[in-house]
ZAZAVEX-548351 format. One line per field, with one value per residue (C-alpha): residue number from 1; z, x, y; residue in one letter. Coordinates in nm, 2 decimals, padded with zeros to 4 digits. Layout:
<atoms>
i <- [NUM;...]
c3 <- [Z;...]
c1 <- [X;...]
c2 <- [Y;...]
aa <- [A;...]
</atoms>
This chain:
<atoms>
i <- [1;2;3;4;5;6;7;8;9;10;11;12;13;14;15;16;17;18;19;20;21;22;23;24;25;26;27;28;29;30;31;32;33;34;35;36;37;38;39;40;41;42;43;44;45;46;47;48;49;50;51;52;53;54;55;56;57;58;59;60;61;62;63;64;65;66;67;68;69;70;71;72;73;74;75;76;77;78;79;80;81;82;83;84;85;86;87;88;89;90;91;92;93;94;95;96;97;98;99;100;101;102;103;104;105;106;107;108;109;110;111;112;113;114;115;116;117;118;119;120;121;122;123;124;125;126;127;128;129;130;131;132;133;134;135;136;137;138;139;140;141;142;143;144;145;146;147;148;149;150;151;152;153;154;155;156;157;158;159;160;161;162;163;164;165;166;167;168;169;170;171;172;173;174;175;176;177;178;179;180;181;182;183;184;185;186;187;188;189;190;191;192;193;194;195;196;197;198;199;200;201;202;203;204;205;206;207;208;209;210;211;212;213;214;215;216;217;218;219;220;221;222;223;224;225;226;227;228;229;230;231;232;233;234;235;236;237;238;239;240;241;242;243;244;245;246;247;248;249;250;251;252;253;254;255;256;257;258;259;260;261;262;263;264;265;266;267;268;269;270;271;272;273;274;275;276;277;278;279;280;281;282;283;284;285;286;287;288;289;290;291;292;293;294;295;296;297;298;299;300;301;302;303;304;305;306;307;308;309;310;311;312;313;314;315;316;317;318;319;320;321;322;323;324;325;326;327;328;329;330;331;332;333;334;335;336;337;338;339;340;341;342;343;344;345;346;347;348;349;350;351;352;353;354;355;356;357;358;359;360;361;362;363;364;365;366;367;368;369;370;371;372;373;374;375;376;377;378;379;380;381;382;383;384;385;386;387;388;389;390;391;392;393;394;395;396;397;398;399;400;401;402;403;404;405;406;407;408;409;410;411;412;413;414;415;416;417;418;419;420;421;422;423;424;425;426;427;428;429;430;431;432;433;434;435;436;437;438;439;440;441;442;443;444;445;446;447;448;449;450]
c3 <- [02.68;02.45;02.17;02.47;02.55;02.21;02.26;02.32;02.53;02.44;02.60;02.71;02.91;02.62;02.39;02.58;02.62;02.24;02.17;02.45;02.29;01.97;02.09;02.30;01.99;01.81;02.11;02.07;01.67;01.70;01.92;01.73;01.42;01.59;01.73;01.38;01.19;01.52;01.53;01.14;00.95;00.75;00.87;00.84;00.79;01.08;01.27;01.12;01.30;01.62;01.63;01.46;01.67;02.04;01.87;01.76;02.08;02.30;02.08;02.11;02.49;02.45;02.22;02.49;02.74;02.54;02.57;02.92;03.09;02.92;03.29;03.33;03.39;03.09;03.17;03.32;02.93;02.77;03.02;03.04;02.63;02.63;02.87;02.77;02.41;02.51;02.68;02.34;02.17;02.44;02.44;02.06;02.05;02.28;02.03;01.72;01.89;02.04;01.69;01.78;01.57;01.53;01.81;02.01;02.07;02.35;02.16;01.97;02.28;02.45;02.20;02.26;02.61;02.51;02.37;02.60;02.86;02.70;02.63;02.97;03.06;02.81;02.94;03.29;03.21;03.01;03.28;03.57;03.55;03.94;04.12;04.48;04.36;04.47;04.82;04.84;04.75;05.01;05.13;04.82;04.72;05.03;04.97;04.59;04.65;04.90;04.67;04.40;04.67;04.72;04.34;04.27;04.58;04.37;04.24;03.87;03.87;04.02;03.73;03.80;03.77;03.89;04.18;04.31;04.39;04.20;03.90;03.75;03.45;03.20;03.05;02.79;02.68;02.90;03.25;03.51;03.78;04.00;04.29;04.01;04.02;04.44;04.49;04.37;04.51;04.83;04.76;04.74;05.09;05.20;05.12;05.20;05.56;05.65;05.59;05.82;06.08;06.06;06.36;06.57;06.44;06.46;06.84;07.10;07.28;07.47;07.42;07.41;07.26;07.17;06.94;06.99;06.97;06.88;07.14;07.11;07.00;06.67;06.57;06.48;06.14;06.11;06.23;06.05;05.74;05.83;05.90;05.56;05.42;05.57;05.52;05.15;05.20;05.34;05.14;04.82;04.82;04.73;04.91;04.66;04.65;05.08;05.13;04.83;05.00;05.35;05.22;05.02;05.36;05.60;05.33;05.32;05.70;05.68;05.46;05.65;05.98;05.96;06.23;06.22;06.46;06.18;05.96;06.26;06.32;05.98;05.94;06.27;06.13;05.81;05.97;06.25;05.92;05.74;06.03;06.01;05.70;05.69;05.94;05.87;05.49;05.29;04.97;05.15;05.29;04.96;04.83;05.08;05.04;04.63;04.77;04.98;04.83;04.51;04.34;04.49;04.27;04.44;04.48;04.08;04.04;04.25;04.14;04.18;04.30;04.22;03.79;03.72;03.92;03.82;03.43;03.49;03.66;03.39;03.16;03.30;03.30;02.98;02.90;03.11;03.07;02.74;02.67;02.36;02.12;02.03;01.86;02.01;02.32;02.43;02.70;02.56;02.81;03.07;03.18;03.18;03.02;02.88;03.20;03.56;03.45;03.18;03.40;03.31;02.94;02.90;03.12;02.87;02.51;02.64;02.93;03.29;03.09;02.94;03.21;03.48;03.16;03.25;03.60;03.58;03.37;03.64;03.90;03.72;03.68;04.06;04.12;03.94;04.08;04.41;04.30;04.22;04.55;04.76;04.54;04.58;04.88;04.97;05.19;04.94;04.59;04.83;04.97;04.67;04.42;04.67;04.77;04.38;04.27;04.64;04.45;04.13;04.35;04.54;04.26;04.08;04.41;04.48;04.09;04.00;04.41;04.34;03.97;04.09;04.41;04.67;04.88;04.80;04.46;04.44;04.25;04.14;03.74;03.66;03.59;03.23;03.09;03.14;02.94;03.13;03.05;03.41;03.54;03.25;03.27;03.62;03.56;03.28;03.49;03.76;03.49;03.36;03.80;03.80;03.49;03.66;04.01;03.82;03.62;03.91;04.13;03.93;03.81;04.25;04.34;04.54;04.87;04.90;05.27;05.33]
c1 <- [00.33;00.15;00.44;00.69;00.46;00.49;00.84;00.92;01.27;01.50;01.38;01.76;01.63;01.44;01.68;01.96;01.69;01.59;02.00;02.04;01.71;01.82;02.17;01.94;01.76;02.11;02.22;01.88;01.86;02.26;02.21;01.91;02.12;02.38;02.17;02.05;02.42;02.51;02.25;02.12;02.40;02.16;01.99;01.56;01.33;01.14;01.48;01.31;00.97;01.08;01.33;01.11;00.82;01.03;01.14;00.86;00.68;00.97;01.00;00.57;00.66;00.95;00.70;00.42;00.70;00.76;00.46;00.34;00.60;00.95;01.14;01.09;01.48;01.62;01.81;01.50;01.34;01.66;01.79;01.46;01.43;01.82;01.75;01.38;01.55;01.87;01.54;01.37;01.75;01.83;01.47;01.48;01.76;01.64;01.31;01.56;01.79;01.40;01.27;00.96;00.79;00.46;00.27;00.49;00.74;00.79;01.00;00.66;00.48;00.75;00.72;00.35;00.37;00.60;00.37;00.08;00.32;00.44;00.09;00.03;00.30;00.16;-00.18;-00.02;00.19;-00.11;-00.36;-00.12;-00.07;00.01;00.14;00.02;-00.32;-00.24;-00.15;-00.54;-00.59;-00.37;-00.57;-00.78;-00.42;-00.36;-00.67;-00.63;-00.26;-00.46;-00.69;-00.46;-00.25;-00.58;-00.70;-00.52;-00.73;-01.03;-01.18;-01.22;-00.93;-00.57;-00.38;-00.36;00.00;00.22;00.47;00.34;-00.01;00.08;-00.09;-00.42;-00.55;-00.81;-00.99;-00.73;-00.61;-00.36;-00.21;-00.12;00.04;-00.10;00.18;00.36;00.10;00.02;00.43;00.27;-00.02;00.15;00.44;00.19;00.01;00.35;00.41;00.10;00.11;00.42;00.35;00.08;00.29;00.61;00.68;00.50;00.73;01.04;00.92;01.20;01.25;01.49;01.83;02.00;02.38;02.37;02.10;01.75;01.50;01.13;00.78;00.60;00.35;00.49;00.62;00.27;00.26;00.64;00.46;00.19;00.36;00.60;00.32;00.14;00.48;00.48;00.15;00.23;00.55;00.29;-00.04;00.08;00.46;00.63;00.90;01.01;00.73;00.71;01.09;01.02;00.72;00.90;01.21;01.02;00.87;01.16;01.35;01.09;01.06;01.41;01.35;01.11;01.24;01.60;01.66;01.87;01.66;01.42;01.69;01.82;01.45;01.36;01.70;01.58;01.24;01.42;01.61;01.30;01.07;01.37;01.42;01.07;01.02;01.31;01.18;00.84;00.79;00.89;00.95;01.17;01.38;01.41;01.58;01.80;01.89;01.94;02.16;02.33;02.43;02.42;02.68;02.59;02.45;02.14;02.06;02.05;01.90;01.61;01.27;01.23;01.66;01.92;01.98;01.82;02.09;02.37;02.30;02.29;02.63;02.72;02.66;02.77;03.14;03.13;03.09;03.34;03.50;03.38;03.07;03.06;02.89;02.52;02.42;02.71;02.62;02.35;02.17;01.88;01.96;01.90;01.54;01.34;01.64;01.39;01.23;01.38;01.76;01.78;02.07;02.31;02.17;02.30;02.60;02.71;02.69;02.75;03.04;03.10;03.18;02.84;02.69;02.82;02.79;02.35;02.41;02.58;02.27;02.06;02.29;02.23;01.82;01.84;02.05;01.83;01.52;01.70;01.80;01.45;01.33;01.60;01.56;01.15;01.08;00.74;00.81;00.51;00.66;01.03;00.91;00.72;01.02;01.27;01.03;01.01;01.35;01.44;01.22;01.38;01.73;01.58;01.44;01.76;01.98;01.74;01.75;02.08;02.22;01.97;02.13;02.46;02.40;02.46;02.14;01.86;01.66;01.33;01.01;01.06;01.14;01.46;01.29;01.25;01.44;01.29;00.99;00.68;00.40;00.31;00.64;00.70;00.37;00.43;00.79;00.72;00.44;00.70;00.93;00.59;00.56;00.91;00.93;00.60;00.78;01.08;00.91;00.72;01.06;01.17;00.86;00.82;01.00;01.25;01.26;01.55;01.63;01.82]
c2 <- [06.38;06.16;06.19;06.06;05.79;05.65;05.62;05.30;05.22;04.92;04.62;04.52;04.22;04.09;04.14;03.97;03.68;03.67;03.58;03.31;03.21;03.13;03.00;02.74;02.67;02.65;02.34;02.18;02.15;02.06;01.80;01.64;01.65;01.47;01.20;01.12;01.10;00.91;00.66;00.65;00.80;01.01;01.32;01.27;01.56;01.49;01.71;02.06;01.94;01.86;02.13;02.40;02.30;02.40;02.69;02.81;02.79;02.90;03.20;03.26;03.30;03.53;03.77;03.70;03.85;04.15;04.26;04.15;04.09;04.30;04.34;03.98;03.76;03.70;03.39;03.13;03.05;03.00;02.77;02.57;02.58;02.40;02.14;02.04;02.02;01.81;01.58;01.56;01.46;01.21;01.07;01.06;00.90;00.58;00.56;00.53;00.24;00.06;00.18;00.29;00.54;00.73;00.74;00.52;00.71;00.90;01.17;01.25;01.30;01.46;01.72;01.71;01.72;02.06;02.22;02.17;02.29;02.59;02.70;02.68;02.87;03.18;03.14;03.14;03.45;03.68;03.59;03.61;04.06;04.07;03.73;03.91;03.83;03.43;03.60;03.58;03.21;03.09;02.84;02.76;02.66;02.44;02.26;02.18;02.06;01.83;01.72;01.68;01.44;01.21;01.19;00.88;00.72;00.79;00.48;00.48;00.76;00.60;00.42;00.06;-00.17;00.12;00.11;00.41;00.52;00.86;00.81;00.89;00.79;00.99;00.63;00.50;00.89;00.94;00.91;01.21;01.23;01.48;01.54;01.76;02.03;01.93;02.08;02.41;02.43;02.39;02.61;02.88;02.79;02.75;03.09;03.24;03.09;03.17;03.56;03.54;03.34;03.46;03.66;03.39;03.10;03.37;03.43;03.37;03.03;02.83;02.89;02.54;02.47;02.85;02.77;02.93;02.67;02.78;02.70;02.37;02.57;02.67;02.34;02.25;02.35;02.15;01.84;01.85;01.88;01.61;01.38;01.50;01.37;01.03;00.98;01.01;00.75;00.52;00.51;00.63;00.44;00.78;00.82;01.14;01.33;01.34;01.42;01.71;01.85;01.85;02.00;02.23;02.37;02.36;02.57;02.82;02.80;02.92;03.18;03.35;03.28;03.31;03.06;02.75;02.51;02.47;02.31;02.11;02.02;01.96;01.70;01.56;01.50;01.34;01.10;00.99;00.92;00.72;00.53;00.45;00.39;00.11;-00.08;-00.05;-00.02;-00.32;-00.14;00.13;-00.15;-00.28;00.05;00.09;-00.30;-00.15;00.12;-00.04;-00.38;-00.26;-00.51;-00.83;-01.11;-01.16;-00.85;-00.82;-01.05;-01.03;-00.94;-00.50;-00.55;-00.32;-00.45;-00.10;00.10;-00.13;-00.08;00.28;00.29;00.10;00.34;00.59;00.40;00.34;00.73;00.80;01.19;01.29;01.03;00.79;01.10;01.10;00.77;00.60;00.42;00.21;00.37;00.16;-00.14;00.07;-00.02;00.31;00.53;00.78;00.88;00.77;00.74;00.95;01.08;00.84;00.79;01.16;01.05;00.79;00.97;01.30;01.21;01.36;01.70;01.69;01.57;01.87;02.12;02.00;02.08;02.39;02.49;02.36;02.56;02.90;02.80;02.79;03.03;03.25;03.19;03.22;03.58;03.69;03.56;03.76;04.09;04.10;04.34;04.14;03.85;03.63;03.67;03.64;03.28;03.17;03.20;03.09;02.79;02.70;02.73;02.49;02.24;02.25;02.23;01.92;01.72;01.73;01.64;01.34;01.24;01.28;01.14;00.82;00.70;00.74;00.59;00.88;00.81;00.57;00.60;00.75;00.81;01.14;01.28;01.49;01.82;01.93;01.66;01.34;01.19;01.21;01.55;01.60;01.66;01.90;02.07;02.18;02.25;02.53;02.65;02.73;02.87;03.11;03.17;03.24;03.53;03.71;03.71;03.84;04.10;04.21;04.28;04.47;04.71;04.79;05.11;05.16;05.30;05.60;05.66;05.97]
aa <- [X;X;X;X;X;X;X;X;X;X;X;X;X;X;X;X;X;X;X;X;X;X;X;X;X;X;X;X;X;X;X;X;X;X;X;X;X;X;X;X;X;X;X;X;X;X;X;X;X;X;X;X;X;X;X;X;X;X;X;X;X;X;X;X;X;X;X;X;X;X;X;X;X;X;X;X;X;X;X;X;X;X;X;X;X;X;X;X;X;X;X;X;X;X;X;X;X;X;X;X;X;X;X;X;X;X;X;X;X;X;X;X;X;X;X;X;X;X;X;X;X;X;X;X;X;X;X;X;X;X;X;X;X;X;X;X;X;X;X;X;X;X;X;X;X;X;X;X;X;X;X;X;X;X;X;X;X;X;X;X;X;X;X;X;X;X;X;X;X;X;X;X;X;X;X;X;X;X;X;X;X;X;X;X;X;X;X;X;X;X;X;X;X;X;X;X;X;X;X;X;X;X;X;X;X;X;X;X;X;X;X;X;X;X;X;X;X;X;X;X;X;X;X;X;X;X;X;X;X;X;X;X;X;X;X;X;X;X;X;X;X;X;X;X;X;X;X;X;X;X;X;X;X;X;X;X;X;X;X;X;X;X;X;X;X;X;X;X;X;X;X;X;X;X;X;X;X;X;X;X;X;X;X;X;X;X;X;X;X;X;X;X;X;X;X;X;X;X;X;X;X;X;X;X;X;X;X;X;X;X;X;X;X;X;X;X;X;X;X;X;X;X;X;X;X;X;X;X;X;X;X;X;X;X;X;X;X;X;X;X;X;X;X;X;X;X;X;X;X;X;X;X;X;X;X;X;X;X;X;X;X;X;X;X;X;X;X;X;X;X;X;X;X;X;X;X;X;X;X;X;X;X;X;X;X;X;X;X;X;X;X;X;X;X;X;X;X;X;X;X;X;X;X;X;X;X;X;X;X;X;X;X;X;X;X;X;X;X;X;X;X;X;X;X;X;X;X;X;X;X;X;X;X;X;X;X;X;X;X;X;X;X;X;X;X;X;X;X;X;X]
</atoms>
């Protein structure tokens, strides 16, 4: 027994990810190379830092994995290393054509912000050994998101001359925004709730248009949560963060229910709070006015109008199928192209083929996370994954919708690629969530009936 214990079996799953790794590696160092012969025509050391540095780090959590974690999905890290490194590229690229170096630039702390969040995401996988231990915290969890909500309310804390009060600042060191870690704290009280309530909110009601429709009583928890999220429209001025939080819990209503009304509900509630929003909030009107009417002269040219949008469009245009190459556009006159519209800064040097090559990406992410959801056999580790993959699937859907001007524009960041180390710190934390959920579906045995 002991000389079969110290046989060790091919880890096929880490193997499979160790290659994927190193072609996403391969992208990310090929795509900083380019930006650098596109936009200086000479190739700078600085490439084998940034590049080496994701590597390295990516490659510290696939050796973490091997050890902790070796049944873990294979396919999460790579796809997260490729797009946070196209990120770094496109960001990189908008610091060359501003030329702003050192400190400065937000490629350098992109890459910092990297590596804070990937040592999260190791610390998060070696401490994590069993993700039904946070089945216990479930309304510790609630609370924090809560707190982390109000944080920017504190005096001395929220950031002063932002748009949103979503900010917090740390003295002159840096800023945070702490919604990005609220969305999962919440997803686990989300999850942890709805085990405990399921079969009352999957009780029989009225039957009405050959749709069951749950009790008065169990739409408590749906309005509260919907009036969690307008209170967040209204005090705070972020309309993304309360449609994600909403849709974040009507999808894992869902889930754990099975029953359509709470999508109809949940659509229902979305369209009451718009319609309140627009006539109430002066700032909603004014990006629906953006959305809307778009193209009209005054509407550029007024003060917070729709010039933002109409560059990005632009842009976008001027990409057209295959983009202008790295280095060969100028997604610099877009106001904010490293963070907010990095969308169509991609969009223009990389083309609509580039462009639907990053949401494919995104589509497999999700599709993933989705997958480890619906194999676990315990409804927590089930909801959370499927809750934190839904707000991956969101974020990009209200993102990408808003810079090409499907629906109106909100605050929110496109996940892992945008500049901006809060969004990115709780987007690798959900990837290190995501590989213990994972690895922990598939360690459970099986049940064999027959």
């Amino acid at each position: 027994m002991r000389a079969l214990k110290k046989i060790r079996m091919p880890q096929k799953q880490r193997n499979r990810e160790f290659w994927l790794l190193l072609f996403a590696c391969l992208i990310s160092g090929s795509a900083l190379t380019l930006v650098q012969l596109g936009a200086l025509g000479t190739i700078d050391p600085m490439i084998l830092v940034i590049g080496g540095g994701l590597a390295v780090l990516v490659f510290a959590l696939h050796v973490v994995l091997r050890v902790v974690a070796s049944d873990a999905d294979p396919f999460v890290l790579p796809i997260a290393t490729v797009l946070t490194g196209l990120g770094i590229a496109m960001i990189y690229r908008i610091d060359i054509a501003l030329k702003y170096t050192g400190w400065d630039a937000f490629s350098n702390k992109q890459l910092a912000w990297t590596a804070i969040s990937i040592a999260g995401a190791i610390a998060l996988v070696i401490a994590l050994r069993n993700y039904r231990v946070l089945y216990r915290f479930t309304y510790i969890s609630g609370l924090a998101g809560i707190v982390l909500l109000i944080l920017p309310f504190i005096p001395g804390l929220g950031a002063t001359g932002a748009n949103a009060d979503v900010w917090v600042s740390v003295g002159s060191l840096f800023s945070f925004q702490p919604g990005e870690l609220a969305k999962i704290c919440l997803a686990i009280f989300f999850a942890g709730y709805l085990v405990r309530t399921r079969e009352s909110l999957s009780s029989v009601g009225k039957k009405v248009l050959g749709i069951t429709w749950p009790r008065m009583r169990e739409l408590g928890p749906v309005l509260v949560v919907w009036l969690i999220s307008l209170l967040i429209i209204v005090t705070q001025r972020d309309l993304g963060t309360g449609m994600l939080i909403f849709g974040m819990f009507i999808a894992m209503l869902y889930v754990a229910t099975g029953k359509t009304s709470w999508v109809l509900i949940g659509l229902a509630g979305v369209a009451v709070g718009v319609f309140f929003a627009t006539r109430v909030l002066s700032y909603v009107q004014g990006r629906f006015t953006n959305w809307l009417h778009a193209f009209e002269p005054e509407v550029i040219a007024a003060d917070g109008g729709s010039y933002q949008l109409v560059e990005g469009i632009f842009g976008l245009a001027h990409g057209g199928l295959i983009g202008t190459g790295w280095g060969g556009g100028r997604p610099h006159i877009t106001p904010l192209a490293h963070s907010d519209y990095i969308i169509p800064s991609l969009g223009e040097e990389l083309g609509i083929v580039g462009l639907f090559a990053i949401l494919c990406l995104y589509m497999v992410f999700i599709s993933r996370g989705l997958r480890i959801g619906l194999a676990g056999q315990d409804d927590f580790g089930k909801l959370l994954a499927t809750g934190l993959s839904f707000t991956i699937a969101l974020q990009v859907f209200i993102m990408v919708g808003g810079v090409t001007r499907v629906i109106p524009l909100t605050g929110l960041t496109t996940p892992f690629l945008a500049a901006g180390g809060s969004s990115l710190v709780a987007n690798w934390l959900i990837v290190a969530l995501l590989l213990r959920i994972s690895d922990g579906v598939r360690r459970q045995p099986r049940v064999v009936i027959g």
